[in-house]
C-alpha positions as CSV (number, residue, x, y, z in Angstrom):
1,X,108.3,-63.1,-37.4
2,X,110.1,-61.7,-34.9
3,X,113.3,-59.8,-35.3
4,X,116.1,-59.7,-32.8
5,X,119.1,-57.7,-31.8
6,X,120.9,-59.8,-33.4
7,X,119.0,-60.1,-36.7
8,X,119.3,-56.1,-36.7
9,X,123.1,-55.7,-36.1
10,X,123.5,-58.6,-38.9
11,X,121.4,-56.3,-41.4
12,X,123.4,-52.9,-40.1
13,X,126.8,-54.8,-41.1
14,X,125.1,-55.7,-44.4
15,X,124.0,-52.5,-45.3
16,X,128.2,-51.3,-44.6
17,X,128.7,-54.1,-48.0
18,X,125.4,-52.6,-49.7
19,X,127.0,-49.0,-49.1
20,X,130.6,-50.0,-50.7
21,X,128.7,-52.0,-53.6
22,X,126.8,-48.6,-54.6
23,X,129.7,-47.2,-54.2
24,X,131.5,-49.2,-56.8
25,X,128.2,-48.7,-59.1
26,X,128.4,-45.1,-58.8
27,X,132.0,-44.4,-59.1
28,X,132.3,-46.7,-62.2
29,X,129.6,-44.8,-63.8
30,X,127.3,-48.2,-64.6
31,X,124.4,-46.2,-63.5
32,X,123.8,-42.6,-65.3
33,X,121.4,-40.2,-64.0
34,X,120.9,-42.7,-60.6
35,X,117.6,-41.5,-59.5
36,X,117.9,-41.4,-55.5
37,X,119.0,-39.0,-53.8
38,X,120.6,-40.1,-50.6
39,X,123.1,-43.2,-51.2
40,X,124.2,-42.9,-47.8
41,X,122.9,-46.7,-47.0
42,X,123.5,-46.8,-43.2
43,X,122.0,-43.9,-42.6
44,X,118.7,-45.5,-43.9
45,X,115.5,-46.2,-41.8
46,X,115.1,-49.2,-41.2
47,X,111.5,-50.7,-42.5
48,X,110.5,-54.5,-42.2
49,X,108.8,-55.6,-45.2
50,X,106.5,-58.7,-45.4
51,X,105.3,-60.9,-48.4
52,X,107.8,-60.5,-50.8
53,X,109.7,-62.1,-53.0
54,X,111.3,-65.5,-51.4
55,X,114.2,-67.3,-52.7
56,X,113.5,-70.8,-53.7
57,X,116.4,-72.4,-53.0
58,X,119.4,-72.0,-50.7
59,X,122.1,-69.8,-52.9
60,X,119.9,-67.0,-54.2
61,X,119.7,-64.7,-51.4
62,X,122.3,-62.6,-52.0
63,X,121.1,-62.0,-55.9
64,X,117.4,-61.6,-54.5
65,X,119.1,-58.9,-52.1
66,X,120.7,-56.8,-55.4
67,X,117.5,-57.2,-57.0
68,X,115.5,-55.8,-54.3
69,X,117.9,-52.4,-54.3
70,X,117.3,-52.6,-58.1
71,X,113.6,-52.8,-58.4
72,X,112.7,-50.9,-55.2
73,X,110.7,-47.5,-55.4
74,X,111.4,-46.4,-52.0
75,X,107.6,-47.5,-50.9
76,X,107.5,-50.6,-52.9
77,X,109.0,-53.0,-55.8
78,X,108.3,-51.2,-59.0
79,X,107.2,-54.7,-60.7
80,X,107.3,-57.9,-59.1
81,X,110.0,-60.8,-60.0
82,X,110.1,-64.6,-59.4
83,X,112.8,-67.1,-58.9
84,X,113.1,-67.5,-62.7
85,X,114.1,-64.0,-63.3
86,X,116.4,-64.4,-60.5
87,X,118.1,-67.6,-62.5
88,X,118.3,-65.5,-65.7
89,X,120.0,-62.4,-63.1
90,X,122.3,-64.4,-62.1
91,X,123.7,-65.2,-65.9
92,X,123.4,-61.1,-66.4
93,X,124.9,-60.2,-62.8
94,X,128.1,-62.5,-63.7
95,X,128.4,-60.6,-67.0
96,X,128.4,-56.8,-65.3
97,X,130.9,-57.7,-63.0
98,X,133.3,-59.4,-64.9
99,X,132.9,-56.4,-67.6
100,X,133.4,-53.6,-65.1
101,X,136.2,-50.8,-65.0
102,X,136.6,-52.5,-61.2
103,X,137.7,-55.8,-62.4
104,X,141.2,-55.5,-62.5
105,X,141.6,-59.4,-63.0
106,X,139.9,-58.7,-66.4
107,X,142.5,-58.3,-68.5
């Protein structure tokens, strides 16, 4: 698999969303005691990683993305997850972000 100028500035910009999502996390206090220390995302080294986890279908991506950032050790995926977990995420995901201090259409 090669990867292109292109597929790099694509991942830089989604890294600047990644960045404002832990953000969010971090300022709404849904994570105590976060255990990394550097959350400044674009500032990141960029490491390609192969055979890993692949979506199944075409609408996951994004959800295999957060879970990725959830799971990952900074060397590798502190347990491994399928595309069922990734259907049952999706269920939990929905529910965190509708009940977060962020949501201001909430009430």
């Amino acid at each position: 698999m090669d990867t292109t100028e292109d597929d790099l500035k694509e991942l830089k910009f989604l890294m600047k969303g990644i960045r404002k999502c832990v953000r969010l996390v971090l300022d709404d206090k849904i994570v105590e005691n976060p255990l990394w220390d550097d959350y400044n995302v674009q500032a990141w080294k960029i490491r390609i990683r192969y055979n890993l986890p692949n979506k199944k279908d075409r609408t996951s991506s994004g959800l295999y993305s957060i879970k990725f950032m959830e799971l990952w050790t900074g060397d590798s995926l502190s347990k491994q997850f399928y595309q069922e977990d990734i259907d049952s995420y999706r269920r939990k995901l929905a529910a965190i972000l509708y009940m977060s201090p962020s949501n201001k259409l909430r009430n």
